[in-house]
PLY file of the C-alpha trace (Angstrom):
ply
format ascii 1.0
element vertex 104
property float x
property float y
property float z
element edge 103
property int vertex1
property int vertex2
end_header
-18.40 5.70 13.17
-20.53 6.65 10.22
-18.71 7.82 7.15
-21.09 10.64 4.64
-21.67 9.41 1.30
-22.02 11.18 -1.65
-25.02 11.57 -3.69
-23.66 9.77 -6.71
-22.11 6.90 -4.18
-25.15 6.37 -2.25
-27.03 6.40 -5.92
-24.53 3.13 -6.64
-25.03 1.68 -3.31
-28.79 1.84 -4.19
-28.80 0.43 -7.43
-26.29 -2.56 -6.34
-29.04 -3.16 -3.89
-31.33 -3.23 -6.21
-29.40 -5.23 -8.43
-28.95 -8.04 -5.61
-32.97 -7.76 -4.88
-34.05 -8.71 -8.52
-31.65 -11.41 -8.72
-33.04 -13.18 -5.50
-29.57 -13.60 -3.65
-29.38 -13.71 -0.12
-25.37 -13.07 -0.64
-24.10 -10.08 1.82
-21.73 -8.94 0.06
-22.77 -4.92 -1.63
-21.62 -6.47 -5.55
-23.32 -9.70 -6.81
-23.34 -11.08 -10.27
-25.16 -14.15 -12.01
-22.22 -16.31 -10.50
-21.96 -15.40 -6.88
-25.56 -15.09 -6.39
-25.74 -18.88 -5.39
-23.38 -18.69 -2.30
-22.29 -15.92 -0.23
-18.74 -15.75 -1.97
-17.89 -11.96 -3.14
-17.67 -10.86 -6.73
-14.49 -11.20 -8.29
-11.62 -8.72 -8.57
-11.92 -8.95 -12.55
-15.67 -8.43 -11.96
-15.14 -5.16 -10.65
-12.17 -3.91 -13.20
-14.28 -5.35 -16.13
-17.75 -3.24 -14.86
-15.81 0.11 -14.01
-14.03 -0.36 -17.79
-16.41 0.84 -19.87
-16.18 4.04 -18.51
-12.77 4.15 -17.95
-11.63 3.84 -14.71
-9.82 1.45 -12.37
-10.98 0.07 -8.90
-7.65 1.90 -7.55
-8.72 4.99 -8.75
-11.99 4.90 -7.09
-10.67 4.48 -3.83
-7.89 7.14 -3.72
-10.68 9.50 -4.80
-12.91 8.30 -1.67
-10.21 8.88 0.54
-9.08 12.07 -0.76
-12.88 13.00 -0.15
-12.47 11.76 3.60
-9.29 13.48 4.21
-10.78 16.39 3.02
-13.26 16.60 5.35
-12.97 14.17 8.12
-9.72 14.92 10.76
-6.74 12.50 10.37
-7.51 10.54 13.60
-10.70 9.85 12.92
-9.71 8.98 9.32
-6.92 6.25 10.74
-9.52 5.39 13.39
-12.53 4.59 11.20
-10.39 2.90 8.32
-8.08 1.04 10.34
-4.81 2.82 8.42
-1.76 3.98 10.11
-1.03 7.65 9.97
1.67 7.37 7.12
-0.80 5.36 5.48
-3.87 8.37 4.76
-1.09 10.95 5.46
-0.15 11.13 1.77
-3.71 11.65 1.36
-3.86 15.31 3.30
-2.43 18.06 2.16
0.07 19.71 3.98
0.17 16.73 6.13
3.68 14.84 6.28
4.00 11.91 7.01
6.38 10.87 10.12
10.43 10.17 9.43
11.84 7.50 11.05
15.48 7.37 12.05
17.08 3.95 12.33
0 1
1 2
2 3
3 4
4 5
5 6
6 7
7 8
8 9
9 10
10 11
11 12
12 13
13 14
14 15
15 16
16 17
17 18
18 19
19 20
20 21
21 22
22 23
23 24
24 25
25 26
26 27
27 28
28 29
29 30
30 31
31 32
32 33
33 34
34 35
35 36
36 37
37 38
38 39
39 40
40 41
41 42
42 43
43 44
44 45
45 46
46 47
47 48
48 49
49 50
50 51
51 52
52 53
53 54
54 55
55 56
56 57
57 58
58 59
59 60
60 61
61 62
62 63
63 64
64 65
65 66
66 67
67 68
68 69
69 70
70 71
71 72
72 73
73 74
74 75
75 76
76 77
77 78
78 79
79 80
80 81
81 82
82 83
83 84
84 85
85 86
86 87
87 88
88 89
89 90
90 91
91 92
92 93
93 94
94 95
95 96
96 97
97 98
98 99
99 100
100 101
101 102
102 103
């Protein structure tokens, strides 16, 4: 399944690319810094809140927007599908959508 980007997150996927290229790593992970360039370890959680600081926002933030985006336009089984979440899970995300009761 291929998931649409948009312009402003393809634009970071291309300049963490870039990024990785001028450092010389051959690490496969998308964010590399001066540390984890040397192995093929991924960056940090505190890497990631310290970067997206600056301009205020928080790792957690980032992804409830993306999947806001998705469930905006992408149905909810191919949302649970393609992100391996249960219904409940990106149910919250949808509006109008509720999310399943369960009697005990």
């Amino acid at each position: 399944m291929v998931l649409p980007l948009d312009d402003a997150t393809w634009a970071a996927l291309q300049g963490c690319r870039e990024h990785r290229r001028r450092l010389g790593s051959d690490n496969p992970h998308l964010l590399v810094t001066r540390l984890t360039r040397t192995h093929r370890g991924p960056a940090g959680a505190a890497h990631i809140r310290d970067s997206l600081a600056p301009v205020g926002l928080l790792p957690r933030i980032l992804r409830s927007t993306r999947l806001l985006t998705l469930a905006d336009e992408l149905d909810i089984k191919v949302l649970t599908a393609s992100l391996g979440m249960s219904y409940a899970g990106v149910a919250h995300y949808r509006p109008g959508t509720t999310p399943p009761v369960s009697f005990m």
